[in-house]
PDB file of N, H, CA, C and O in Angstrom:
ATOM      1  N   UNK A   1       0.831  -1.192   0.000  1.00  0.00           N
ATOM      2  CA  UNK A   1       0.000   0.000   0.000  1.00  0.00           C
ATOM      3  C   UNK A   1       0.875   1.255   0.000  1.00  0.00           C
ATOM      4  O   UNK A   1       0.531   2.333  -0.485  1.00  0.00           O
ATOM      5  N   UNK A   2       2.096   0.986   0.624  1.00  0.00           N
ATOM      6  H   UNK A   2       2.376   0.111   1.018  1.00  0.00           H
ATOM      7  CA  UNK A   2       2.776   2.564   0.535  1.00  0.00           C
ATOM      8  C   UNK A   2       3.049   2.587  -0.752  1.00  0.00           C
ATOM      9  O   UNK A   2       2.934   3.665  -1.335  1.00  0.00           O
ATOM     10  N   UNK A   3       3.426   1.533  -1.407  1.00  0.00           N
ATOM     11  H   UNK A   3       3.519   0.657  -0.934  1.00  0.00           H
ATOM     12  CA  UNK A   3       3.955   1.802  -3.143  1.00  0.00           C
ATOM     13  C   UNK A   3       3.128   3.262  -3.586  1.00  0.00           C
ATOM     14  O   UNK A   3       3.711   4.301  -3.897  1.00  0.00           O
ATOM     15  N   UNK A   4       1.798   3.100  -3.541  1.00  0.00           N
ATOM     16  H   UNK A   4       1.325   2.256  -3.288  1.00  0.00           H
ATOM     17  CA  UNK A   4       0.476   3.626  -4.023  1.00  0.00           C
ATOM     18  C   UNK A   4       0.304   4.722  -3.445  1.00  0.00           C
ATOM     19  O   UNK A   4      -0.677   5.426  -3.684  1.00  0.00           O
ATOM     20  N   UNK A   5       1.307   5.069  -2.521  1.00  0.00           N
ATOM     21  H   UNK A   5       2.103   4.497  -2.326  1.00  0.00           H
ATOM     22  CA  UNK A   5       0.738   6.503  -1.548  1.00  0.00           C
ATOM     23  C   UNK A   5       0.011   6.036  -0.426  1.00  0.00           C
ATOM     24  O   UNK A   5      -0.670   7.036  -0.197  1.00  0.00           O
ATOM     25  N   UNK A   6      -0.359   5.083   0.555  1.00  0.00           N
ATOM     26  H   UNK A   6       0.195   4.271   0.369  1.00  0.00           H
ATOM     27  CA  UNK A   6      -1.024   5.101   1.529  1.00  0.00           C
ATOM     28  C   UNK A   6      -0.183   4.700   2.269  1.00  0.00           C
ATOM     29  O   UNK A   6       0.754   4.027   1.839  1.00  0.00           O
ATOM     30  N   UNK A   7      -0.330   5.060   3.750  1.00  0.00           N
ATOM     31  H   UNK A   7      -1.091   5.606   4.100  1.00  0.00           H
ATOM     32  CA  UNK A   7       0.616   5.038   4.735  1.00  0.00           C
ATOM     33  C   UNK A   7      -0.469   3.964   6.148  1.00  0.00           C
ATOM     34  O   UNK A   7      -1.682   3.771   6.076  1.00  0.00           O
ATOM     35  N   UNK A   8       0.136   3.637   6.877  1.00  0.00           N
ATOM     36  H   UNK A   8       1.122   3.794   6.935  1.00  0.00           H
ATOM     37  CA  UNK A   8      -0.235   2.853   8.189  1.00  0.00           C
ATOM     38  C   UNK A   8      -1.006   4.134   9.100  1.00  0.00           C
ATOM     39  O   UNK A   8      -0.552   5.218   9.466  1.00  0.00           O
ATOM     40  N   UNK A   9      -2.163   3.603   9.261  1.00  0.00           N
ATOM     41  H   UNK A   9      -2.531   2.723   8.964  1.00  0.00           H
ATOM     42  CA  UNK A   9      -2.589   5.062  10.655  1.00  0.00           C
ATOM     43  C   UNK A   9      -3.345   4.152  11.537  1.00  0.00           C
ATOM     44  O   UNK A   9      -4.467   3.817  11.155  1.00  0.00           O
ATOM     45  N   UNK A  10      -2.886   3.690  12.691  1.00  0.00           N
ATOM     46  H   UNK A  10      -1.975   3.962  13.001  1.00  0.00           H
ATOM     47  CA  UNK A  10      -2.953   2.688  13.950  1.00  0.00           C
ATOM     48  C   UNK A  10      -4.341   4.028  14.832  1.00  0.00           C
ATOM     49  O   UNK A  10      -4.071   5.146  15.270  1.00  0.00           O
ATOM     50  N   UNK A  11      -5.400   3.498  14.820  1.00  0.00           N
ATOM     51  H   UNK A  11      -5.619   2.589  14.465  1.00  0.00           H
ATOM     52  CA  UNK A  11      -6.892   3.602  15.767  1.00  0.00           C
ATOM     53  C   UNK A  11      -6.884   2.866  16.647  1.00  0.00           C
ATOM     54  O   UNK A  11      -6.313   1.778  16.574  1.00  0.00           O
ATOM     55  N   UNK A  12      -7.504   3.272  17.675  1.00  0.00           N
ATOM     56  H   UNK A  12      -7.968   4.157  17.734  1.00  0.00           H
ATOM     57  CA  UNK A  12      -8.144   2.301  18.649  1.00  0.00           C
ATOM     58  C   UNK A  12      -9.417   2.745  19.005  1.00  0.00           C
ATOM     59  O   UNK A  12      -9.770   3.924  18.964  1.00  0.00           O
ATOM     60  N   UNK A  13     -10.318   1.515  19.460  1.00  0.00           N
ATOM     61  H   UNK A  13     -10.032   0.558  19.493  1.00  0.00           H
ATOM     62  CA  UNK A  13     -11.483   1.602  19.577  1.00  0.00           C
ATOM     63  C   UNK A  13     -11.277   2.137  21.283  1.00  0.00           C
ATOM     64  O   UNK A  13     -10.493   1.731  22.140  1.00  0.00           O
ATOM     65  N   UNK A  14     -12.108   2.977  21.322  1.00  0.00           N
ATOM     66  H   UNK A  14     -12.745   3.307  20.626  1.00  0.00           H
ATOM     67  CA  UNK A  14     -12.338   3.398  22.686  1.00  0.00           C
ATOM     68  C   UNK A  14     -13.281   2.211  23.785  1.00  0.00           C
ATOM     69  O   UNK A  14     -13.075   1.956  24.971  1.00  0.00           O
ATOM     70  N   UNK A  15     -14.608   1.522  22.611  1.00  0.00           N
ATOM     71  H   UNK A  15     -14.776   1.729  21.647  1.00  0.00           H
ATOM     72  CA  UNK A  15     -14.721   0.984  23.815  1.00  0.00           C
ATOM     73  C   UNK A  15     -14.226  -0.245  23.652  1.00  0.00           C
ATOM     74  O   UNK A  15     -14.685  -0.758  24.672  1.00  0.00           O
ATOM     75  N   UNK A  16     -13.656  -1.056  23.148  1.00  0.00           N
ATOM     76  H   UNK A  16     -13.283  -0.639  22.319  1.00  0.00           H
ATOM     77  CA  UNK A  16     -13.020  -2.244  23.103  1.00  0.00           C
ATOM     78  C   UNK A  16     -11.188  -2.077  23.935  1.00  0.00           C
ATOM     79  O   UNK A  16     -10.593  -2.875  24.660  1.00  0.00           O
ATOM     80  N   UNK A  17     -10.906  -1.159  23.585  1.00  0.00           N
ATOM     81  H   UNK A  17     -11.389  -0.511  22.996  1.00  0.00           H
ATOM     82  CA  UNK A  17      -9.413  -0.845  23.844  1.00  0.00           C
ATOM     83  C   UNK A  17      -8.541  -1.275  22.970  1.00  0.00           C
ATOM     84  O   UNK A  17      -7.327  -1.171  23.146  1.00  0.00           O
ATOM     85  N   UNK A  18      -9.208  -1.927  21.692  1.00  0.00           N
ATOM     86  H   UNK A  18     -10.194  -2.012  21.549  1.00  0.00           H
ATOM     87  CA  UNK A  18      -8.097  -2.565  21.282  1.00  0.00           C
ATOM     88  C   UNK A  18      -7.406  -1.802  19.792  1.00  0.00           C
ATOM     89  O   UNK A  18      -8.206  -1.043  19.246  1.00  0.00           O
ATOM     90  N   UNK A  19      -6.405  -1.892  19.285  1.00  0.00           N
ATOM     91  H   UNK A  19      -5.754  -2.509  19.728  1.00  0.00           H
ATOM     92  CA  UNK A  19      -6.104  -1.062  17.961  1.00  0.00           C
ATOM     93  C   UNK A  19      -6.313  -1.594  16.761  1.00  0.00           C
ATOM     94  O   UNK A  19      -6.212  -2.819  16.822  1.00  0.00           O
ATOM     95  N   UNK A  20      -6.568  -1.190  15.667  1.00  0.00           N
ATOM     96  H   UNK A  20      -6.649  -0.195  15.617  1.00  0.00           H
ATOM     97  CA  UNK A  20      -6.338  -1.405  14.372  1.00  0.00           C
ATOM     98  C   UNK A  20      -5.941  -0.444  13.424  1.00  0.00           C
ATOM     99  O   UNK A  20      -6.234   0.752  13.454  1.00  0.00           O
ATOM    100  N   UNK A  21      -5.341  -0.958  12.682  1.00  0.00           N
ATOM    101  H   UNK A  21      -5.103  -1.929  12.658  1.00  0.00           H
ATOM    102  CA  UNK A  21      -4.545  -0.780  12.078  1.00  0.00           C
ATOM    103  C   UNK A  21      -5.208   0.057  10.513  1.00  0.00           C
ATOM    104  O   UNK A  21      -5.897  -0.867  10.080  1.00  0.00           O
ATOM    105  N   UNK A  22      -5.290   0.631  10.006  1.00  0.00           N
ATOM    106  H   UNK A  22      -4.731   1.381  10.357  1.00  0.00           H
ATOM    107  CA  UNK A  22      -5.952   0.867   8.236  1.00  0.00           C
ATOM    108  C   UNK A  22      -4.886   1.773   7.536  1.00  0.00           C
ATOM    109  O   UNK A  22      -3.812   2.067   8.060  1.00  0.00           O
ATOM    110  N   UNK A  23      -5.298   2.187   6.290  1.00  0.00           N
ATOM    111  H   UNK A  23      -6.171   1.948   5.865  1.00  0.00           H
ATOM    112  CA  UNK A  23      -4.149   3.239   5.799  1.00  0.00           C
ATOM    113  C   UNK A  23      -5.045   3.950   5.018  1.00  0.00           C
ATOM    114  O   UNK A  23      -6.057   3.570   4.428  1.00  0.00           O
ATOM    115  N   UNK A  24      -4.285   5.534   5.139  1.00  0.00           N
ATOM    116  H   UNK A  24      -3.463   5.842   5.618  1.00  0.00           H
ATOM    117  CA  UNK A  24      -4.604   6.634   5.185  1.00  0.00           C
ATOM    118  C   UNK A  24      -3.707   7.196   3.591  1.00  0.00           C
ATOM    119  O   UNK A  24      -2.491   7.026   3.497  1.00  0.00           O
ATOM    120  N   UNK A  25      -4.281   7.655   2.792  1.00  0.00           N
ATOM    121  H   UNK A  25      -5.268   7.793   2.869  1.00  0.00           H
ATOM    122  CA  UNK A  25      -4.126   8.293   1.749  1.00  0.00           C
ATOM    123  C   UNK A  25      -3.322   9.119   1.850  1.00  0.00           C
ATOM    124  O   UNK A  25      -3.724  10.058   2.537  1.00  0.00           O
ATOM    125  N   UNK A  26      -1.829   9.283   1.293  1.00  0.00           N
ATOM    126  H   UNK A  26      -1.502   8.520   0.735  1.00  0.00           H
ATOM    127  CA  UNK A  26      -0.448  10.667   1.874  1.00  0.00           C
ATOM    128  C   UNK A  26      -1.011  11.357   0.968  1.00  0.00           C
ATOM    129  O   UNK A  26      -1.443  10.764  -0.020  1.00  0.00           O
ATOM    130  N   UNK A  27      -1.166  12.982   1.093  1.00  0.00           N
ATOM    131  H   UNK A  27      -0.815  13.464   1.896  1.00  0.00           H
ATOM    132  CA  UNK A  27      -1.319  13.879  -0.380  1.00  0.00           C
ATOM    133  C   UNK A  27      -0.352  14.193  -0.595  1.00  0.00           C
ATOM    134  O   UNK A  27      -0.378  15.034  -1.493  1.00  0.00           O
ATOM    135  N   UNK A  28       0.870  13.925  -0.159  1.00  0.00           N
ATOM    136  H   UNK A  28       0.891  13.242   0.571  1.00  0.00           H
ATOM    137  CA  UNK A  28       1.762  14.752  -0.770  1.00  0.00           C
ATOM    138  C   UNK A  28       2.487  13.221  -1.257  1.00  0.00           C
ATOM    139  O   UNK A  28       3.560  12.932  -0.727  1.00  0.00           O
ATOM    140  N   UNK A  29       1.907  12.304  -2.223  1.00  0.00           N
ATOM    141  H   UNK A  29       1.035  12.538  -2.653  1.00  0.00           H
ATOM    142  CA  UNK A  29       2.473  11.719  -2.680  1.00  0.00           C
ATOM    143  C   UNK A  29       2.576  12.088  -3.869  1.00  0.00           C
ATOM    144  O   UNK A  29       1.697  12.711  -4.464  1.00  0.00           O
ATOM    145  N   UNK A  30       3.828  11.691  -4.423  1.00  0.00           N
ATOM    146  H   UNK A  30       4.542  11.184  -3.940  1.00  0.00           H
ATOM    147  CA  UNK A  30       4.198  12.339  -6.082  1.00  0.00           C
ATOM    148  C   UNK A  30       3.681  11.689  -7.190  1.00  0.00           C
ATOM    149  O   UNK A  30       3.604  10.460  -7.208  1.00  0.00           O
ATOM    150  N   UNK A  31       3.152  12.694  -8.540  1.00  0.00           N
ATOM    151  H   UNK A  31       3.214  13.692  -8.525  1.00  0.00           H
ATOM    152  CA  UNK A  31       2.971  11.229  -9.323  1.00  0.00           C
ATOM    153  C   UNK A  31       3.284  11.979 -10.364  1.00  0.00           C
ATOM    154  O   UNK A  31       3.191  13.206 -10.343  1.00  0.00           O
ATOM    155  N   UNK A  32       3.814  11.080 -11.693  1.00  0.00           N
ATOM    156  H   UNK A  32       3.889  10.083 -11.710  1.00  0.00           H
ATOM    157  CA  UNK A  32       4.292  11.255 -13.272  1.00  0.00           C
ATOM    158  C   UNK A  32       4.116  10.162 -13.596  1.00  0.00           C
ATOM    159  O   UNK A  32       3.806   9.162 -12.949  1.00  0.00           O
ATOM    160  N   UNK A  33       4.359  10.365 -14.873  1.00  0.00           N
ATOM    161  H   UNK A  33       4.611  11.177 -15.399  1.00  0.00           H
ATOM    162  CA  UNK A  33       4.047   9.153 -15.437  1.00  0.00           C
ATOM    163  C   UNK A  33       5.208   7.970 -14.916  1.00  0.00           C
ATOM    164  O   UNK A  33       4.839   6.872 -14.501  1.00  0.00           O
ATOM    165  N   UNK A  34       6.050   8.200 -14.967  1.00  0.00           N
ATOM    166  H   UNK A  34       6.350   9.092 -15.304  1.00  0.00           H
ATOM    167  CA  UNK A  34       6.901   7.441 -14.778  1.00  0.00           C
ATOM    168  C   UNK A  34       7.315   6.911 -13.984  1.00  0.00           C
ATOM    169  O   UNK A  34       8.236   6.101 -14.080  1.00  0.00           O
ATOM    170  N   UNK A  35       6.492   7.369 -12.558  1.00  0.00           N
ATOM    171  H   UNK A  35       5.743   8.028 -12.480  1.00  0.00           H
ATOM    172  CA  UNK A  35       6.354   6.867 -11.137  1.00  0.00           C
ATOM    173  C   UNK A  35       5.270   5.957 -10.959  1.00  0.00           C
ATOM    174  O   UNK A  35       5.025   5.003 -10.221  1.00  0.00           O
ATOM    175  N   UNK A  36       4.557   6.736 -12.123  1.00  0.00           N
ATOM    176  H   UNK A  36       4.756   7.512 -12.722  1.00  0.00           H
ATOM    177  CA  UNK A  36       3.167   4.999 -12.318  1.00  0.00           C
ATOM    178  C   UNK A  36       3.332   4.318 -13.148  1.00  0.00           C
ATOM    179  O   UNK A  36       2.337   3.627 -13.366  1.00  0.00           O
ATOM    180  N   UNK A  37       4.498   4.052 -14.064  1.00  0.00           N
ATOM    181  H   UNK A  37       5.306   4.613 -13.887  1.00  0.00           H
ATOM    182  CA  UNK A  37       5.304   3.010 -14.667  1.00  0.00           C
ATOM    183  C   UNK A  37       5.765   2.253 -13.466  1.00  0.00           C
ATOM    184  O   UNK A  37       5.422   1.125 -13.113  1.00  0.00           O
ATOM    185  N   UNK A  38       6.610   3.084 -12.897  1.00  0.00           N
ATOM    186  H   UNK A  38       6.889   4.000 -13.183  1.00  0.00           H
ATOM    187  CA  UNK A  38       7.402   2.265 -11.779  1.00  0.00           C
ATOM    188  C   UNK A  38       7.056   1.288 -10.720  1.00  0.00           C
ATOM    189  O   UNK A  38       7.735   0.346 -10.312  1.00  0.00           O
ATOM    190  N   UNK A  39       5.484   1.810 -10.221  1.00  0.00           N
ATOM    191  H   UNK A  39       4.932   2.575 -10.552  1.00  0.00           H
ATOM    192  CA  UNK A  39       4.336   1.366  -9.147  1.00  0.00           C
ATOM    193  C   UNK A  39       3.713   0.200  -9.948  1.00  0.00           C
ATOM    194  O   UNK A  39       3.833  -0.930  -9.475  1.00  0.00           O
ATOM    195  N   UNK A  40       3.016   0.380 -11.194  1.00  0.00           N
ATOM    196  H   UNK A  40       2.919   1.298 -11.578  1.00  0.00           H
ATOM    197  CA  UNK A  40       2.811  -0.667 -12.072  1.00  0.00           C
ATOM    198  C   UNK A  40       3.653  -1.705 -11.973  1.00  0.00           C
ATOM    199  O   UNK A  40       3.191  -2.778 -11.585  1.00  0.00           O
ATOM    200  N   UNK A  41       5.232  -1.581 -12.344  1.00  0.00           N
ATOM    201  H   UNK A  41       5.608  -0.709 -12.659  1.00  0.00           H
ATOM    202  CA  UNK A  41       5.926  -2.807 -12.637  1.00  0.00           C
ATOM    203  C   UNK A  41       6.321  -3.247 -10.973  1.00  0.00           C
ATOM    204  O   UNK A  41       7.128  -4.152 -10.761  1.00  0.00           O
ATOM    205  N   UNK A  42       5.843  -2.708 -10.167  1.00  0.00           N
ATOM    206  H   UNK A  42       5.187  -1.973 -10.339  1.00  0.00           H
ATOM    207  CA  UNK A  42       6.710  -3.076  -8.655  1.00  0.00           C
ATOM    208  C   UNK A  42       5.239  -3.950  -8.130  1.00  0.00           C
ATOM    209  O   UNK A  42       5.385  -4.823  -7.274  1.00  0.00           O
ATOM    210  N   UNK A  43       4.202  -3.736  -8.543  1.00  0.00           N
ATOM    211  H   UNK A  43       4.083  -3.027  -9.238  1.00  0.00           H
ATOM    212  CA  UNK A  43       3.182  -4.427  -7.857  1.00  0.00           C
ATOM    213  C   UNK A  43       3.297  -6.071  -7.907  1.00  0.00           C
ATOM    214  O   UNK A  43       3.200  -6.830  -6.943  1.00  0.00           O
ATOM    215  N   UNK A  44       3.476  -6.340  -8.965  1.00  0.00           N
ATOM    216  H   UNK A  44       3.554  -5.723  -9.749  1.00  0.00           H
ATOM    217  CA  UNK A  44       3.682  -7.699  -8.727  1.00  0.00           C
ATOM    218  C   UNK A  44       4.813  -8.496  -8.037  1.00  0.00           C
ATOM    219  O   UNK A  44       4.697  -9.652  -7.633  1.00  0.00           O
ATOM    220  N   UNK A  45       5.756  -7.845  -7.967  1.00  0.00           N
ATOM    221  H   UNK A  45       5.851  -6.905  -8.295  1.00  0.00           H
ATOM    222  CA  UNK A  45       6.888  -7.823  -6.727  1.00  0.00           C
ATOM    223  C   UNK A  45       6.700  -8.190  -5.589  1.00  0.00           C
ATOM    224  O   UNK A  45       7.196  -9.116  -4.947  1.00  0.00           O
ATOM    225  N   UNK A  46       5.587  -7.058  -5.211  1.00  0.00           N
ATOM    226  H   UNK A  46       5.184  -6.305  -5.732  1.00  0.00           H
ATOM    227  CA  UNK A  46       5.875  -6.337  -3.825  1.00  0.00           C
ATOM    228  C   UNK A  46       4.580  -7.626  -3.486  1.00  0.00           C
ATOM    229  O   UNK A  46       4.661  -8.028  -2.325  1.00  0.00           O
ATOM    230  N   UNK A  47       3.568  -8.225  -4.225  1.00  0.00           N
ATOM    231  H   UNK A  47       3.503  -7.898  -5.168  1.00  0.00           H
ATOM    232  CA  UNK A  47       2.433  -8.782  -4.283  1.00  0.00           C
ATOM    233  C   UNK A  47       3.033 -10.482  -3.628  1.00  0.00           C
ATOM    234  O   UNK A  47       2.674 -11.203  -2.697  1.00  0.00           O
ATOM    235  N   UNK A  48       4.052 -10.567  -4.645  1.00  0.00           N
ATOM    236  H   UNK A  48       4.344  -9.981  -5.401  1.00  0.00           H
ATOM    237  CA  UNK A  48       5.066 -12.131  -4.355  1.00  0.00           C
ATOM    238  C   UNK A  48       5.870 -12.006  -3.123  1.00  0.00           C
ATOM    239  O   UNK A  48       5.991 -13.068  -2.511  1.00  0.00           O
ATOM    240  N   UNK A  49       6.384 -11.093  -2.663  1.00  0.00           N
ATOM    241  H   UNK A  49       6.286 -10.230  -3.159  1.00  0.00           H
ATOM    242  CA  UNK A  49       6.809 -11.292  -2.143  1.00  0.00           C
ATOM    243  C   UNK A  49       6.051 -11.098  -0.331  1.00  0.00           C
ATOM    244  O   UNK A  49       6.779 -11.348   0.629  1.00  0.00           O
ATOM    245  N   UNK A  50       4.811 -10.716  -0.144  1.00  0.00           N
ATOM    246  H   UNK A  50       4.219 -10.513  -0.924  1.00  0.00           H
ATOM    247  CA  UNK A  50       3.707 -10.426   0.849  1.00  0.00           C
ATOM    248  C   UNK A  50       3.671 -11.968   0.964  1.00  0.00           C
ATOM    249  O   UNK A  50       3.947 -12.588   1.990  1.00  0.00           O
ATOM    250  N   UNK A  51       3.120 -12.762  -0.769  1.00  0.00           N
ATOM    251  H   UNK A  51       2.895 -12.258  -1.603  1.00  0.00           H
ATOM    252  CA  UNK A  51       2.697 -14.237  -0.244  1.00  0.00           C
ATOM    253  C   UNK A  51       3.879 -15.097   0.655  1.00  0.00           C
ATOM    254  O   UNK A  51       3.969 -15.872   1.608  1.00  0.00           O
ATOM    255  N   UNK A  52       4.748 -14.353  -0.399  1.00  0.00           N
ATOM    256  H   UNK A  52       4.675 -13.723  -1.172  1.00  0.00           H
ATOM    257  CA  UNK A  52       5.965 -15.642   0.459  1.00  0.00           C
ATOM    258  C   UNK A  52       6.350 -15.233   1.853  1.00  0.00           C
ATOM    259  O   UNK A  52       6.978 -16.016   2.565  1.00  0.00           O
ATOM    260  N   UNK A  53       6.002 -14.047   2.268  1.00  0.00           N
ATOM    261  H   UNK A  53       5.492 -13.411   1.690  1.00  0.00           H
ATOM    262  CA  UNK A  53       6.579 -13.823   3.616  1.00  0.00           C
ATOM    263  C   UNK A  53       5.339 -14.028   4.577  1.00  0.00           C
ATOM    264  O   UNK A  53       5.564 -14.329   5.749  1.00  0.00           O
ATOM    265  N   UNK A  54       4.287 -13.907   4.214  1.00  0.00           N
ATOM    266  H   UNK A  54       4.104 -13.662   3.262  1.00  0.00           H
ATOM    267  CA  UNK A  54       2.497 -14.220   4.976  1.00  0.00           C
ATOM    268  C   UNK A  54       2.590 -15.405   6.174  1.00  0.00           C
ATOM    269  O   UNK A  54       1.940 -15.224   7.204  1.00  0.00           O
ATOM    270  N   UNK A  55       3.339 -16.516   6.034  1.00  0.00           N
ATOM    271  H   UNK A  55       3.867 -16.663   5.198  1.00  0.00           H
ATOM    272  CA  UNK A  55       4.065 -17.022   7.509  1.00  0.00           C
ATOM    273  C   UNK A  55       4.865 -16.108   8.155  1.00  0.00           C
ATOM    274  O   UNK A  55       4.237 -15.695   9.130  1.00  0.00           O
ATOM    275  N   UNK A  56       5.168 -15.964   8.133  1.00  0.00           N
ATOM    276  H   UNK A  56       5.678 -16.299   7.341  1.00  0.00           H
ATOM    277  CA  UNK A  56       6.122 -15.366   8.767  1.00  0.00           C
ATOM    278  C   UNK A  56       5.638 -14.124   9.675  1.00  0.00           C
ATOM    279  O   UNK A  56       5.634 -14.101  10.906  1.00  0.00           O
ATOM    280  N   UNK A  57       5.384 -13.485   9.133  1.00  0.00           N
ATOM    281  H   UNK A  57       5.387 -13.504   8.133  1.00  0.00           H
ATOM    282  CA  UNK A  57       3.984 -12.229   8.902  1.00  0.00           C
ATOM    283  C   UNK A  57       2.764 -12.677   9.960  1.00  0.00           C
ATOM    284  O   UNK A  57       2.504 -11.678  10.632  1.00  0.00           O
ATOM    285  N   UNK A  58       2.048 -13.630  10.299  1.00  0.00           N
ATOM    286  H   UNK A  58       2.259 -14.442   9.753  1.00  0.00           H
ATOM    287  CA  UNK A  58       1.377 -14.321  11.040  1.00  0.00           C
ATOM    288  C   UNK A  58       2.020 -14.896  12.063  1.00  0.00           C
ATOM    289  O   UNK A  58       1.262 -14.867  13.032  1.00  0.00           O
ATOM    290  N   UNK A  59       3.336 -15.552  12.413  1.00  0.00           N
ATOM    291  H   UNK A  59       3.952 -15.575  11.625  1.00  0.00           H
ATOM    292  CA  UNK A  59       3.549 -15.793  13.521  1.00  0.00           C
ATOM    293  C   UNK A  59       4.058 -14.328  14.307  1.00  0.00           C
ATOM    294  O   UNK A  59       3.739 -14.078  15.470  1.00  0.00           O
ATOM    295  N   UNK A  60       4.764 -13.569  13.600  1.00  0.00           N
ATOM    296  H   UNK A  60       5.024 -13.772  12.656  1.00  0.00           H
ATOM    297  CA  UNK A  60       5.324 -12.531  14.110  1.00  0.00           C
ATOM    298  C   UNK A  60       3.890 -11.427  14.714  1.00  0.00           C
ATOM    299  O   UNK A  60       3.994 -10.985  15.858  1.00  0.00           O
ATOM    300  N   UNK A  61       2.933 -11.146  14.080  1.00  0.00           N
ATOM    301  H   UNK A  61       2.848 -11.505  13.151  1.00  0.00           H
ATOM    302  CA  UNK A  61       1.765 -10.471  14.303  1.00  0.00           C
ATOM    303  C   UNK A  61       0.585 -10.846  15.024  1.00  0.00           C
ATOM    304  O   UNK A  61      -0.208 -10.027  15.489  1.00  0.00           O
ATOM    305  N   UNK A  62       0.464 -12.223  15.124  1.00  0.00           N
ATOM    306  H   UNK A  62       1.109 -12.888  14.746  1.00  0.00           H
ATOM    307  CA  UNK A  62      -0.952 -12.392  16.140  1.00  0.00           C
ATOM    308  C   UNK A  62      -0.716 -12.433  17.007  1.00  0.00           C
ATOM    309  O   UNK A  62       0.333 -12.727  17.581  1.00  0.00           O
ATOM    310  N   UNK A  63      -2.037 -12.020  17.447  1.00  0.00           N
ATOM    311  H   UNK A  63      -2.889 -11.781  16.981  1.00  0.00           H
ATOM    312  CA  UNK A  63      -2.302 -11.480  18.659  1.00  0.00           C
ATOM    313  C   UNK A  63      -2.465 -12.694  20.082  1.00  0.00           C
ATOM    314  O   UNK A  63      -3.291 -13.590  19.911  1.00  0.00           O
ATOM    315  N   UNK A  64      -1.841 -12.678  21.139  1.00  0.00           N
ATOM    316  H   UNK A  64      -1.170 -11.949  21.277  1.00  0.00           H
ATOM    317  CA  UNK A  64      -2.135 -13.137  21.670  1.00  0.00           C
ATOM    318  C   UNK A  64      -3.856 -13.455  21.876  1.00  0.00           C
ATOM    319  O   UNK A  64      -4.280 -14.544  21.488  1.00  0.00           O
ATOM    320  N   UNK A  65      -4.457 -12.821  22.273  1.00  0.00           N
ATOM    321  H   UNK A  65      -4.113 -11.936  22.589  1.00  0.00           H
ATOM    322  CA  UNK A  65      -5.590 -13.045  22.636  1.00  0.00           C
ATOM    323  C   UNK A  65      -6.512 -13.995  21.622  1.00  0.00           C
ATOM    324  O   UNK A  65      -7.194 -14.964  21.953  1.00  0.00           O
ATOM    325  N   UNK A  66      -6.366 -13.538  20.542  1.00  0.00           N
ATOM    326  H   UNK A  66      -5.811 -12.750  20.274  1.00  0.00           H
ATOM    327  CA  UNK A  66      -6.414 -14.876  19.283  1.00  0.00           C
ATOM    328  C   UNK A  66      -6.375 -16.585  20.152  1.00  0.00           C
ATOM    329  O   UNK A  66      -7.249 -17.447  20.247  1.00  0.00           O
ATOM    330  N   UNK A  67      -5.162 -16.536  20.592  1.00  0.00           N
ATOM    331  H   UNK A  67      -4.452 -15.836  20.515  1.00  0.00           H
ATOM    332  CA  UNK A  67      -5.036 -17.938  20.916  1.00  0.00           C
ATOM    333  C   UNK A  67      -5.633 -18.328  22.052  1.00  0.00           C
ATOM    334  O   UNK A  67      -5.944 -19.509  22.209  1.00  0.00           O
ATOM    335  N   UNK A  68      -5.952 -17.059  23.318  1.00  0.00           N
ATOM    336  H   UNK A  68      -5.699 -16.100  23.190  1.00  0.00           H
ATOM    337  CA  UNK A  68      -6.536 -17.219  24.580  1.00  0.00           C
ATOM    338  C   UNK A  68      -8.240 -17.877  24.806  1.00  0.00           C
ATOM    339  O   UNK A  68      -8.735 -18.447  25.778  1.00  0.00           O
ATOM    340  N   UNK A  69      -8.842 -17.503  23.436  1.00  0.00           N
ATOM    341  H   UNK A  69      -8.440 -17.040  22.646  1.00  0.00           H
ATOM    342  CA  UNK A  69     -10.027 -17.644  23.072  1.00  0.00           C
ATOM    343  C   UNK A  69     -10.504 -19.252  22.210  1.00  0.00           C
ATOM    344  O   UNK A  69     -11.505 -19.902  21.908  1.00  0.00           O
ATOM    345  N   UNK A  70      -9.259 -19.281  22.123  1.00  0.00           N
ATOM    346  H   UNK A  70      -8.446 -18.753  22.368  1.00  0.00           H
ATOM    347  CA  UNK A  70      -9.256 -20.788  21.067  1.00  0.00           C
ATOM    348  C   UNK A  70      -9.371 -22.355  22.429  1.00  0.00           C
ATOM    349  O   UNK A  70      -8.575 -22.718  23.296  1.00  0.00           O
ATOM    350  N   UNK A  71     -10.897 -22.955  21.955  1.00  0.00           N
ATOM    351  H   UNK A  71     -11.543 -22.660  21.251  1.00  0.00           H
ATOM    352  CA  UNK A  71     -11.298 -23.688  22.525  1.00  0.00           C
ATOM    353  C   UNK A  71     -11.060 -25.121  21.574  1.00  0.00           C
ATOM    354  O   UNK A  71     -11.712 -26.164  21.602  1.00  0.00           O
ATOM    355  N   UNK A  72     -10.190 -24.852  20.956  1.00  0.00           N
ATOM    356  H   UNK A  72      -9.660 -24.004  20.933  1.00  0.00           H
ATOM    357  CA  UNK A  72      -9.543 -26.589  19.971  1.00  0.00           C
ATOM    358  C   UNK A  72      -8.998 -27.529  20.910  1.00  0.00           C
ATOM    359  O   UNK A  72      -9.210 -28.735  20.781  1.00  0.00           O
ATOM    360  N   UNK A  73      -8.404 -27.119  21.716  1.00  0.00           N
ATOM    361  H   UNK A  73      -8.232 -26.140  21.821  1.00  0.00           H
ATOM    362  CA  UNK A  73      -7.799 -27.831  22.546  1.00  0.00           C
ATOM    363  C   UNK A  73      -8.010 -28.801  23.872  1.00  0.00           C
ATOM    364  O   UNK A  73      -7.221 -29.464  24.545  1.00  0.00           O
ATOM    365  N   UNK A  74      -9.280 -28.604  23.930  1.00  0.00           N
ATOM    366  H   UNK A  74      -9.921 -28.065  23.384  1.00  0.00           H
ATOM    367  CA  UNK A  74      -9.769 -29.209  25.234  1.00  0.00           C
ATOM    368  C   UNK A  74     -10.562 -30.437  25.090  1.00  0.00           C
ATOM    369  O   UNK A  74     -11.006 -31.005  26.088  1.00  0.00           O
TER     370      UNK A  74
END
């Protein structure tokens, strides 16, 4: 998403307490043509390389509480 101009902007719910995460549109991102050549040819890149890292990405990021709630085990 930053390729594209959008940036990370971390919320939290007031009454839950908990955060999430979405992204927020930069305006002062630049564009020519040739920067949306560049974004064009990087998407599929940046796309392969999300899948291949998406383990990784999941152990490093969930949330505890995820697992506190998980009744598989009993």
């Amino acid at each position: 998403m930053g390729l594209w101009g959008f940036e990370p902007d971390e919320e939290q719910d007031f009454v839950t307490g908990e955060s999430e995460t979405s992204f927020a549109y930069d305006p002062e991102t630049e564009w020519s043509w040739s920067k949306l050549a560049l974004r064009v040819l990087l998407t599929p890149i940046t796309l392969g390389l999300d899948c291949l890292t998406c383990p990784i990405q999941v152990v490093l990021f969930a949330s505890d509480d995820e697992d506190a709630h998980c009744h598989c085990h009993r």
